[in-house]
Backbone as CSV, one residue per row, in Angstrom:
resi,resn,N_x,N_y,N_z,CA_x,CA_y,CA_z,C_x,C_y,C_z
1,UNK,-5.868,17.046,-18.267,-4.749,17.949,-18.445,-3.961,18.028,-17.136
2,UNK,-2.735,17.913,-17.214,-1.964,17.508,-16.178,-1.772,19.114,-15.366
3,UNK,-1.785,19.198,-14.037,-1.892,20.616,-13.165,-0.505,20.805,-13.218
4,UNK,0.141,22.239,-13.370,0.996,22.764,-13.064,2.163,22.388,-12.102
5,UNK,3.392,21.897,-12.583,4.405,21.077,-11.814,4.641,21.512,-10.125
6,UNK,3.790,22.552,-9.423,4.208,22.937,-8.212,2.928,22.532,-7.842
7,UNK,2.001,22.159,-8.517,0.351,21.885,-7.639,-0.070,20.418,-7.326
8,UNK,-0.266,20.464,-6.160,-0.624,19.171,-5.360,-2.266,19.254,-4.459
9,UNK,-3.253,18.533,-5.610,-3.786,18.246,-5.358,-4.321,18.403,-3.841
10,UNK,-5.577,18.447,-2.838,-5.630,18.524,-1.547,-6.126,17.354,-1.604
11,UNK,-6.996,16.212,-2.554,-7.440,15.428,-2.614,-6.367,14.287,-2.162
12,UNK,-5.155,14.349,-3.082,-4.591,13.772,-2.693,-3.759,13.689,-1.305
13,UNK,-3.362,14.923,-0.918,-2.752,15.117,0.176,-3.673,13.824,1.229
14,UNK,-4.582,14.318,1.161,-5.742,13.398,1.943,-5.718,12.322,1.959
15,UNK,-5.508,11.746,0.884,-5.304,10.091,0.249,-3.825,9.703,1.235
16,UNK,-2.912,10.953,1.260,-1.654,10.277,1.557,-1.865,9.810,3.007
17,UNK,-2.866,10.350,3.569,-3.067,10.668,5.443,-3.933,9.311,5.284
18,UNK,-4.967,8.653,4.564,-5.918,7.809,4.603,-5.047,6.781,4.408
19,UNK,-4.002,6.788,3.603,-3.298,5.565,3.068,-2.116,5.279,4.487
20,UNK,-1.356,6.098,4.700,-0.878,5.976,6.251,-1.671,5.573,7.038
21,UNK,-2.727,5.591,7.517,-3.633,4.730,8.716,-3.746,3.207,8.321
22,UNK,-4.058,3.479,7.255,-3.955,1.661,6.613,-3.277,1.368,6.404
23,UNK,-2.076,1.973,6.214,-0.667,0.726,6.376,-0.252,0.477,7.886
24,UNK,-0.620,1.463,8.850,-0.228,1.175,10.081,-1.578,0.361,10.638
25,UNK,-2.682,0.612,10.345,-3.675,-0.515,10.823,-2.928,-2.007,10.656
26,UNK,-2.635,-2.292,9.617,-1.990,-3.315,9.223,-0.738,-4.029,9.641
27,UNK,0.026,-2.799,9.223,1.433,-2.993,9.684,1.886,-3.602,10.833
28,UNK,1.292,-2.883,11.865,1.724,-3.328,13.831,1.634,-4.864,13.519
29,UNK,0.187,-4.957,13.599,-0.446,-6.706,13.619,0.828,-7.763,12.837
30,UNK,1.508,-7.207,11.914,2.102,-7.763,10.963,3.412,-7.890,11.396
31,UNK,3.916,-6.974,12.574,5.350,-6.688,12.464,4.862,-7.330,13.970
32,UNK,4.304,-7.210,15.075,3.842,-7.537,16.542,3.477,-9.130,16.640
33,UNK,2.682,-9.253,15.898,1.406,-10.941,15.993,1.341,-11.602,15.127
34,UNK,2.189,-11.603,13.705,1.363,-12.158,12.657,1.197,-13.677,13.371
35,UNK,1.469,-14.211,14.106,1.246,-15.525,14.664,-0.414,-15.542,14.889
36,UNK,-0.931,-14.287,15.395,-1.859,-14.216,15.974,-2.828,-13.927,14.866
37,UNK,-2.661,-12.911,13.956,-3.552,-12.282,13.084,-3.910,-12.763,11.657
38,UNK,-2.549,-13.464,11.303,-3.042,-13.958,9.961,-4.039,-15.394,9.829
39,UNK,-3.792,-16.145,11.014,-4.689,-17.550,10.901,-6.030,-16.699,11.289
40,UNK,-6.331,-16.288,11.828,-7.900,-15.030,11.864,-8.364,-14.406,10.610
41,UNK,-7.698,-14.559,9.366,-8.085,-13.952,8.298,-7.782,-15.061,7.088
42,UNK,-7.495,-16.415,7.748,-7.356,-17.492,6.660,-6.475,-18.060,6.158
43,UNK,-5.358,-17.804,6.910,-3.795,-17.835,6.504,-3.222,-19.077,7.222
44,UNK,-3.241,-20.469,6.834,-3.091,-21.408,7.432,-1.387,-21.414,7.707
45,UNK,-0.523,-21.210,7.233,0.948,-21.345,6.825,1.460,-20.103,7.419
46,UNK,1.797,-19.431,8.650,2.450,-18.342,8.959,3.644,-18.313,8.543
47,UNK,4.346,-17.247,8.003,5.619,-17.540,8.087,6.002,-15.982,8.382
48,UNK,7.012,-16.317,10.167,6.537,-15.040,10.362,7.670,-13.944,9.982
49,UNK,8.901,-14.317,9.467,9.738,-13.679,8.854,9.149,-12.763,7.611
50,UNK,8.673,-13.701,6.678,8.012,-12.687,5.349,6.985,-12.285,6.137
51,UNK,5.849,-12.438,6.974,4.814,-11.175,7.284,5.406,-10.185,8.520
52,UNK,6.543,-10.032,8.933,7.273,-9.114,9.129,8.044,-8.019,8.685
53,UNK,8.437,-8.612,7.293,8.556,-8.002,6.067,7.699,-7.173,5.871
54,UNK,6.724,-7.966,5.237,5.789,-6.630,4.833,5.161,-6.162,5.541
55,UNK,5.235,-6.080,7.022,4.829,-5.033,7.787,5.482,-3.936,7.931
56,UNK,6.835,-4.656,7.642,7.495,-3.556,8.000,7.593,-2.350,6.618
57,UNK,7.812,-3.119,5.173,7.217,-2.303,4.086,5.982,-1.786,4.230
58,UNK,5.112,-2.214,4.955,3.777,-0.838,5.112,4.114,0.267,5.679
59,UNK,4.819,-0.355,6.851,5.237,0.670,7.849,5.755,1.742,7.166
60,UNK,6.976,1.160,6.384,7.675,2.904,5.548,6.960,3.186,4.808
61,UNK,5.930,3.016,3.681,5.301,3.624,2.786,4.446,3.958,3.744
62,UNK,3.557,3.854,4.411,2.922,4.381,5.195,3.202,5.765,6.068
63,UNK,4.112,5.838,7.213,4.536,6.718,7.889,5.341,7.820,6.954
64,UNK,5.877,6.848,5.689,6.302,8.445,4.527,5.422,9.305,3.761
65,UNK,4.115,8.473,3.915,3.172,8.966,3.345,2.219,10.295,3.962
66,UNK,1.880,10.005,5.335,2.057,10.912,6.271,3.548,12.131,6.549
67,UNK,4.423,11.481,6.353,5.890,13.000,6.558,5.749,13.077,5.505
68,UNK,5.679,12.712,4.542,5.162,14.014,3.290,4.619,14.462,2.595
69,UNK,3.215,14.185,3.380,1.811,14.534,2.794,1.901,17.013,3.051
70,UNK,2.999,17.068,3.276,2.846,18.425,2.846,3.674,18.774,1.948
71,UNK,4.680,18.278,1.574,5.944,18.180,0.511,5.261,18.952,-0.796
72,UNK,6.694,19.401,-2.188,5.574,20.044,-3.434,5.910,18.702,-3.981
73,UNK,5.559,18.987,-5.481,4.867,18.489,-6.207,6.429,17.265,-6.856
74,UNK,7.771,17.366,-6.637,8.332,16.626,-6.842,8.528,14.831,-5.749
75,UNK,8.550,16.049,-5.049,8.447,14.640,-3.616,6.740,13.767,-4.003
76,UNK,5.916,14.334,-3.961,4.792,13.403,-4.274,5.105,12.451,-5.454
77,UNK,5.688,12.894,-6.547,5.729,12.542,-8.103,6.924,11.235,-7.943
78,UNK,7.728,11.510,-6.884,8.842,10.233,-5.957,8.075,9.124,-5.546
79,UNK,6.736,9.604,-4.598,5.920,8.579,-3.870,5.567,8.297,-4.183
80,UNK,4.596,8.814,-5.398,3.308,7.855,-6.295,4.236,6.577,-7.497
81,UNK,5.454,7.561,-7.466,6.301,5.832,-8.341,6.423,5.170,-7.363
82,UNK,7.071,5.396,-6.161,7.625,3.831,-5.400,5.684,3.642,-4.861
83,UNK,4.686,4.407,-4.408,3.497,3.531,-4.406,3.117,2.717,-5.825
84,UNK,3.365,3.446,-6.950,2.913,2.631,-7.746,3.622,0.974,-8.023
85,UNK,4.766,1.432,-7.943,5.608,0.324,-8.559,5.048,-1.131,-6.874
86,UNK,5.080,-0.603,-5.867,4.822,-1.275,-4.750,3.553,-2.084,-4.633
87,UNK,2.148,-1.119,-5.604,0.772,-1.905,-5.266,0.822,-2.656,-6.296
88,UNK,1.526,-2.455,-8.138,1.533,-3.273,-9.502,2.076,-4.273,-8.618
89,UNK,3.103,-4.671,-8.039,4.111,-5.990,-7.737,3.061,-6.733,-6.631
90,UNK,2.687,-5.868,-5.536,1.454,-6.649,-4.622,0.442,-7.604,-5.254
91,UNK,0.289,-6.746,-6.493,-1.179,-6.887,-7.476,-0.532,-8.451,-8.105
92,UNK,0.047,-8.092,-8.676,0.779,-9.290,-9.156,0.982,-10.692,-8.351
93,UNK,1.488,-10.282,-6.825,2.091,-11.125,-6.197,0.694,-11.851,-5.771
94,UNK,-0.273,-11.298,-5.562,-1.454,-11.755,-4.898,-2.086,-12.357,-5.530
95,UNK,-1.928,-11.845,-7.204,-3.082,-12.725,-8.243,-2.036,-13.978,-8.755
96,UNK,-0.591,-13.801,-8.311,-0.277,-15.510,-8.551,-0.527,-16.311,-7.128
97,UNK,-0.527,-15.899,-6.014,-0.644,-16.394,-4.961,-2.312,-17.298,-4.644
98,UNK,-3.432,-16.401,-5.626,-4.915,-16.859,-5.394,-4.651,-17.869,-6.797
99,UNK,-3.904,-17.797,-7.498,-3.993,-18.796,-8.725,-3.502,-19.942,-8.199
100,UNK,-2.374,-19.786,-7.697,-1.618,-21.439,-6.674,-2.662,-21.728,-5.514
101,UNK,-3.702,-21.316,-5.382,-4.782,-21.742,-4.029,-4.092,-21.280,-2.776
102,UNK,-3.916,-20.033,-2.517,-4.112,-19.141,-1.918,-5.039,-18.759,-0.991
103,UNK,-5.124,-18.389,0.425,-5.845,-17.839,1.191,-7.324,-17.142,0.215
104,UNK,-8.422,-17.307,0.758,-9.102,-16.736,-0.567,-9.239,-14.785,0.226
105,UNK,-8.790,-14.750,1.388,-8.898,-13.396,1.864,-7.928,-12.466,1.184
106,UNK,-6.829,-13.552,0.913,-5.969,-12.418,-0.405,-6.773,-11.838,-1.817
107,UNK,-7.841,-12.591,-2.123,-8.546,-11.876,-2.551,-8.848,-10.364,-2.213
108,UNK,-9.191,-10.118,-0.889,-9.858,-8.979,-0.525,-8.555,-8.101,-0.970
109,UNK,-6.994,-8.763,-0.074,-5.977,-7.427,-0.623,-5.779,-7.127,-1.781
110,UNK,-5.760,-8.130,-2.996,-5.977,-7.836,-4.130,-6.515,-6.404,-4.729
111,UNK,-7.994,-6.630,-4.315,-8.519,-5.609,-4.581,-8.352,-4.180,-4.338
112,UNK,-7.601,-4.277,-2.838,-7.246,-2.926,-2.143,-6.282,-2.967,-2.934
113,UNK,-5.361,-3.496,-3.255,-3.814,-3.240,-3.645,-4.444,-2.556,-4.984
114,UNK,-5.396,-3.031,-6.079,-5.343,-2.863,-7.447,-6.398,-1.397,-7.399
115,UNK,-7.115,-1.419,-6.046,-7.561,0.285,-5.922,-6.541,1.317,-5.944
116,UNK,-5.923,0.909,-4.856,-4.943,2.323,-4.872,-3.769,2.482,-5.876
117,UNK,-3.738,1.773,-6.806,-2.634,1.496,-7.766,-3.620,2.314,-8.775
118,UNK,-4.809,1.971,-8.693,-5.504,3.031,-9.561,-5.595,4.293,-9.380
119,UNK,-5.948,4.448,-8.301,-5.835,5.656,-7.689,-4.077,6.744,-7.662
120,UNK,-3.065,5.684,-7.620,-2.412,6.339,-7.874,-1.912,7.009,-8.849
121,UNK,-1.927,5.826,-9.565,-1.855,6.000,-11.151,-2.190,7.343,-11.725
122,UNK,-3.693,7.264,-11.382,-4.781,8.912,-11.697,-3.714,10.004,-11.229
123,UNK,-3.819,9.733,-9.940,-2.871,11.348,-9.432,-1.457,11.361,-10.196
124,UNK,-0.789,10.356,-10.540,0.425,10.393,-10.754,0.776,11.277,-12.147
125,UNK,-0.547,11.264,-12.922,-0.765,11.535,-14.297,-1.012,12.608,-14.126
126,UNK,-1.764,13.061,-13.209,-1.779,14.597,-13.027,-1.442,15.473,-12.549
127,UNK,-0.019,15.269,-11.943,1.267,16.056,-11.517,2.262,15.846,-12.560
């Protein structure tokens, strides 16, 4: 049963602060080194324009996730679409990327991507 349109979860609030560290864990390396960081995780082909890109897309879902992990219940119900719509397309992008023989460590993001897409999903349903 979906909570009352002004109630936000603390669980989630939490999620938003956990999910900001991991996009900026990520992010720097991505937007700073990917020269350096992605052949360390299996990535024979740098290309460092697109992994600048999406560092830099962690970066904003990330650091927005943190500025408005105190926001009500409309601003979250904003974030969990652009997170959702952001980890489905990752999810996607990664499971055609391991089908064309792909890094097999995209595997691992896979999985993160198709967690928190679950995870969002859940909360999203219940605001």
């Amino acid at each position: 049963m979906p909570h009352s349109t002004t109630t936000v979860p603390l669980s989630l609030r939490n999620w938003f602060v956990v999910h900001f560290a991991l996009d900026v864990v990520f992010a720097l390396p991505l937007l700073l080194a990917p020269e350096w960081l992605l052949p360390r995780l299996g990535w024979l082909f740098v290309d460092p324009v697109t992994s600048r890109l999406v560092g830099a897309a962690l970066m904003g879902i990330g650091v927005q996730s943190l500025l408005g992990r105190n926001a009500g219940a409309e601003v979250f119900r904003a974030m969990l679409n652009l997170k959702i719509i952001w980890s489905a397309s990752a999810t996607f992008g990664l499971g055609l990327a391991l089908l064309k023989g792909g890094p097999p460590v995209a595997g691992l993001f896979l999985m993160v991507f198709m967690a928190f897409m679950g995870l969002w999903v859940y909360y999203r349903l219940r605001i």
